[in-house]
C-alpha positions in Angstrom: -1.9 -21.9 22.9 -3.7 -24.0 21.0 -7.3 -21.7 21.1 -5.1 -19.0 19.7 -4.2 -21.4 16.8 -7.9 -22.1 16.3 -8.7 -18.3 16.6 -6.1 -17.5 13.9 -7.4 -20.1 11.6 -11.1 -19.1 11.7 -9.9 -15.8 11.5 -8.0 -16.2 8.3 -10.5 -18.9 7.1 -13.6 -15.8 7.1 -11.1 -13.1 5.5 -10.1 -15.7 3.0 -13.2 -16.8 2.0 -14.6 -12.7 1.5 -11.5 -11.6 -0.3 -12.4 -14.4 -3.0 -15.9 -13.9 -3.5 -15.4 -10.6 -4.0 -12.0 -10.6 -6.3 -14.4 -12.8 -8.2 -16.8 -10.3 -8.2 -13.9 -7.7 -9.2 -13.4 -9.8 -12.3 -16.7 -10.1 -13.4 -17.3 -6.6 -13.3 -13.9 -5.8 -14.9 -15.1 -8.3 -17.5 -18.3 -6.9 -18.2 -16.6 -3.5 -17.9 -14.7 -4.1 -21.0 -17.6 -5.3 -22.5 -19.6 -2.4 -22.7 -19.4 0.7 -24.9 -21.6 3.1 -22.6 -20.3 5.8 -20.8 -22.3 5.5 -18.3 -22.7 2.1 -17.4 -18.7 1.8 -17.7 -18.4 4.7 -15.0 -21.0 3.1 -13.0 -18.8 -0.2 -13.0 -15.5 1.6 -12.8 -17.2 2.8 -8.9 -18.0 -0.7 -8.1 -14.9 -1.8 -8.6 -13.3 0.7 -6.9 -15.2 0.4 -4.1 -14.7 -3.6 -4.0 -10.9 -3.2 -3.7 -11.4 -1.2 -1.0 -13.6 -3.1 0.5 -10.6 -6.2 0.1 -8.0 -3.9 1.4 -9.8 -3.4 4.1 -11.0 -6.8 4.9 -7.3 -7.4 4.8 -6.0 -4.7 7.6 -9.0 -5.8 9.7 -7.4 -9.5 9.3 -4.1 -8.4 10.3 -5.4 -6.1 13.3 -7.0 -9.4 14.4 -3.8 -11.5 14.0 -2.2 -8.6 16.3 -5.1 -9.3 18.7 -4.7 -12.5 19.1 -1.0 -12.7 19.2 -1.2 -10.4 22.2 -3.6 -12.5 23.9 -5.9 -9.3 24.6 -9.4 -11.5 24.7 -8.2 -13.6 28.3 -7.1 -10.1 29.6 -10.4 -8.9 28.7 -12.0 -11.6 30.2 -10.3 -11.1 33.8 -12.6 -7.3 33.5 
């Protein structure tokens, strides 16, 4: 019980740490997004930080798939093959 404790910390620990770099990475582009008066360079950051979110949201299902995983104890059953 207690490696599926240390699973689901390491687990939350590595989506934690990637969902802040890169919602700090969000802002900075949101601020240099207001910033700038270019067409262009605006759309350009508008797609980066649409794809960033994404990128999060998907970080977080991943996380929560995981959780499932390890709440089902699917890696010893795998280990029995």
């Amino acid at each position: 019980m207690q490696e599926n404790s240390k699973r689901k910390r390491g687990a939350i620990i590595a989506a934690g740490v990637i969902v802040i770099f890169l919602s700090l990475l969000i802002g900075l582009f949101i601020l240099l997004f207001i910033g700038l008066e270019e067409k262009v360079a605006s759309g350009i950051l508008l797609v980066y930080i649409v794809v960033e979110a994404l990128v999060v949201v998907g970080v977080l299902i991943s996380l929560f798939q995981r959780l499932k995983e390890i709440d089902k104890n699917e890696i010893e059953k795998a280990k029995k093959y």
